[in-house]
NUFI-423296 format. One line per field, with one value per residue (C-alpha): residue number from 1; x, y, z. Coordinates in nm, 2 decimals. Each point is the difference from the previous one (the first is absolute). Example, Ala and Ser with C-alpha at 12.3 -4.5 7.8 and 13.67 -1.06 7.14 Angstrom:
% NUFI-423296
pos <- 1,2;
x <- 1.23,0.14;
y <- -0.45,0.34;
z <- 0.78,-0.07;
This chain:
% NUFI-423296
pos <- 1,2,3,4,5,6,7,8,9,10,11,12,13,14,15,16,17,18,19,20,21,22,23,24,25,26,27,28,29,30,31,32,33,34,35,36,37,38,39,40,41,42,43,44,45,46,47,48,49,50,51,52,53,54,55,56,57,58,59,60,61,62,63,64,65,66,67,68,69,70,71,72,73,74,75,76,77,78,79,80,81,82,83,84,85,86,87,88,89,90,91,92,93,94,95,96,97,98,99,100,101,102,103,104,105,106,107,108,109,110,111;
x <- 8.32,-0.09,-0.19,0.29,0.28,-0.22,-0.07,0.40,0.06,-0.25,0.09,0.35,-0.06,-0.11,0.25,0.26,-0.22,0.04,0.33,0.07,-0.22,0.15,0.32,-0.12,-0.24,-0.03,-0.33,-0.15,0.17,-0.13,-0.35,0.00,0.12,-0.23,-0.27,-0.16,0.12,0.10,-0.27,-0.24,0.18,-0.04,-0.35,-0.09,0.23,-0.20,-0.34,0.12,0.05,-0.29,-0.25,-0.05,-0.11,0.02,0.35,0.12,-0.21,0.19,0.39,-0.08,-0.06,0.30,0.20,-0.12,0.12,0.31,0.08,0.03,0.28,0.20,0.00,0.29,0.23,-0.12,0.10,0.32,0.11,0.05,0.06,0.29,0.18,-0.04,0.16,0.27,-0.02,0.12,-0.30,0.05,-0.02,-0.24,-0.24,0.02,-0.09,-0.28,-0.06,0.08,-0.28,-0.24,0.04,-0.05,-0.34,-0.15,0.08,-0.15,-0.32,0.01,-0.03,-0.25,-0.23,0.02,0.18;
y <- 12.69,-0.22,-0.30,-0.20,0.19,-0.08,-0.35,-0.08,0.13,-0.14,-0.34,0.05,0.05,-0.33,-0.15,0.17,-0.05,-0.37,0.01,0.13,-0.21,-0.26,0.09,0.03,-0.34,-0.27,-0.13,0.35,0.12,-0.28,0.05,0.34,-0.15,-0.25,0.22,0.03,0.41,0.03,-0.15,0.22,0.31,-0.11,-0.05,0.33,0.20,-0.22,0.14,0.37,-0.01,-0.21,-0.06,-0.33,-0.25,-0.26,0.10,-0.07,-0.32,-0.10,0.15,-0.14,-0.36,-0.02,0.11,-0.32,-0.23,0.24,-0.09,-0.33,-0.04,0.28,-0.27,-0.15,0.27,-0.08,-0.35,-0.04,0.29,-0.14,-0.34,0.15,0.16,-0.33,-0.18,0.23,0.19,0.37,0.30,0.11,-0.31,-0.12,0.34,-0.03,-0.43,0.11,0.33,-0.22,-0.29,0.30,0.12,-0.35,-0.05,0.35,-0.15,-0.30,0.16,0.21,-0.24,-0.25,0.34,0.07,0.34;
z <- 10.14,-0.31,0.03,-0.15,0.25,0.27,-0.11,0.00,0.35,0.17,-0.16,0.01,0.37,0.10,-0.22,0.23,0.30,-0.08,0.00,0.29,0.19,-0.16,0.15,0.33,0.04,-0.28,0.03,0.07,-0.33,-0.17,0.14,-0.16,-0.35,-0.03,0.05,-0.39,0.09,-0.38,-0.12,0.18,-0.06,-0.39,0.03,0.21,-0.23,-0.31,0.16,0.04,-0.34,-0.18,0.25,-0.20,0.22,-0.34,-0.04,0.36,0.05,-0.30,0.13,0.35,-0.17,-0.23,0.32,0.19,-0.30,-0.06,0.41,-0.02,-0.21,0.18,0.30,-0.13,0.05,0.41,-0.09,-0.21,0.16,0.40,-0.15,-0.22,0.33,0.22,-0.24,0.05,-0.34,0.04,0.01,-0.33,-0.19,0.22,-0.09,-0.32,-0.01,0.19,-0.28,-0.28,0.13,0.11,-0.42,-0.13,0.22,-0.15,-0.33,0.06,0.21,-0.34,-0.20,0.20,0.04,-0.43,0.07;
């Protein structure tokens, strides 16, 4: 199996894993999303690959600043539906919010 084939299953896995938790108990579901799992998937997968220790000091810091603006999908999202805004438009307040903060992280971080 390639590394790449084998790199999409296992991540598409607990994507789907995720889910279905998810489905089954919230806060368990989110437990298992808000582990960093991506993120350390990324930086395993970066190491396989390069071995560069510089490389993934440096990925695992822009992740950190890259994180913070992604909150606000967490908080325009759940604010959006309580204020009785349907899911879609809702999602994509909290997307739209979520892009503007990676522009403006961008920008503050000279990228």
């Amino acid at each position: 199996m390639s590394q790449f084939l084998l790199k999409t299953v296992i991540s598409a896995l607990l994507i789907a894993g995720a889910s279905e938790l998810g489905r089954r108990s919230t806060i368990a579901g989110a437990l298992l999303v808000s582990l960093p799992l991506t993120s350390l998937l990324a930086i395993v997968w970066l190491w396989r690959d390069t071995r560069d220790t510089a490389r993934i000091a440096a990925f695992s810091s822009e992740i950190f600043w890259l994180v913070l603006p992604s909150l606000l999908l967490f908080i325009v999202l759940p604010l959006s539906l309580r204020l009785g805004y349907g899911f879609w438009t809702s999602l994509g307040a909290g997307t739209l919010a979520t892009i503007v903060g990676y522009g403006v992280m961008l920008t503050l971080r000279g990228a």
